[in-house]
C-alpha positions in Angstrom: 261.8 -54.2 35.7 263.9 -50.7 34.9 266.3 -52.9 32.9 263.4 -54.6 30.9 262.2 -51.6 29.9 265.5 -50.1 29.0 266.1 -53.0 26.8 262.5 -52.9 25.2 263.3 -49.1 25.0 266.5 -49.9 22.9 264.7 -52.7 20.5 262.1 -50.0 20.0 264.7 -47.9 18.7 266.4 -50.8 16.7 263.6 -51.8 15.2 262.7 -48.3 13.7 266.0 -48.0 12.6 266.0 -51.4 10.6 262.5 -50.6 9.2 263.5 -47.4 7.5 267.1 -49.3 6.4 265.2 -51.7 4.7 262.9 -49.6 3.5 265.5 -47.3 1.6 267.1 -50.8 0.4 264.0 -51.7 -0.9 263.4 -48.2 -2.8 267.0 -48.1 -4.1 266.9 -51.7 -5.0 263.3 -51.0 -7.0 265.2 -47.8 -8.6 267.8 -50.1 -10.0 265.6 -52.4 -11.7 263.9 -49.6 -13.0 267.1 -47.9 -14.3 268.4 -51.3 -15.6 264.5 -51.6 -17.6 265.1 -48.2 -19.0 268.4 -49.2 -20.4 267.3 -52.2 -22.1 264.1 -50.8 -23.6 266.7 -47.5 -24.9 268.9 -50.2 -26.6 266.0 -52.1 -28.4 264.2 -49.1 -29.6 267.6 -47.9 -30.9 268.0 -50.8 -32.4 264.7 -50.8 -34.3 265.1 -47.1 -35.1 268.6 -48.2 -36.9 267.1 -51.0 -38.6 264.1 -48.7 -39.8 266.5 -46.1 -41.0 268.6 -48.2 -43.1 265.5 -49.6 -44.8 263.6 -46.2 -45.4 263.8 -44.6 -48.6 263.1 -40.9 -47.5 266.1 -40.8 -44.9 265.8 -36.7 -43.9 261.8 -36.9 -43.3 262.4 -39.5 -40.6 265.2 -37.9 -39.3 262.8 -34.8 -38.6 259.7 -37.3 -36.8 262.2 -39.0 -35.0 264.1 -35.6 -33.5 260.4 -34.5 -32.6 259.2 -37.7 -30.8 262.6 -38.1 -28.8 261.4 -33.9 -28.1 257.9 -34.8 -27.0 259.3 -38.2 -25.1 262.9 -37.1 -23.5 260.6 -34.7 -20.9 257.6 -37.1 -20.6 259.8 -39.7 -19.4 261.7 -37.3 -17.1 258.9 -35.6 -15.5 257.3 -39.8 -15.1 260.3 -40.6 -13.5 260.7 -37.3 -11.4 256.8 -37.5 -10.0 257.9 -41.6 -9.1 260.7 -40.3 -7.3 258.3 -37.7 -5.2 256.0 -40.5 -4.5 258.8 -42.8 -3.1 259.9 -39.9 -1.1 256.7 -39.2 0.3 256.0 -42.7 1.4 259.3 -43.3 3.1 257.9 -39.6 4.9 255.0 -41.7 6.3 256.7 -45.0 6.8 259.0 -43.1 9.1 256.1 -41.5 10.5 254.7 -45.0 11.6 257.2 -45.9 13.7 
């Protein structure tokens, strides 16, 4: 009976430890494709700002609109990305809490 409950002891343990493995898998995995997103969506809009700016006739006025959206976007995206980031971290706090 002692060595049952040694072994159930020691799945116990095993089984927290392969929860909160797969769970930071999971998270980095989900980072990844967000990351990969990111750079695809960066290409295309280059892209389409390129192919805007060769077309434009008043090259120095979109040059000025475009520096202050990517000012006003640039820190949107990284405080978006920064507050996902928290809320990953806090719900790996209460998975790990779970177990």
């Amino acid at each position: 009976l002692q060595d049952l409950e040694g072994k159930s002891n020691t799945l116990h343990v095993a089984s927290g430890t392969f929860s909160q493995n797969a769970t930071r898998l999971r998270k980095e995995q989900e980072w990844q494709r967000c990351k990969t997103r990111l750079a695809i969506i960066s290409v295309v809009v280059f892209l389409i700002w390129i192919m805007i700016f060769i077309l434009i006739g008043d090259k120095m006025t979109f040059l000025i609109i475009s520096a202050v959206l990517l000012a006003i976007i640039l820190p949107l995206t990284w405080c978006g990305i920064r507050h996902w980031r928290q809320q990953e971290d806090q719900e790996s706090f209460r998975d790990v809490d779970s177990i």
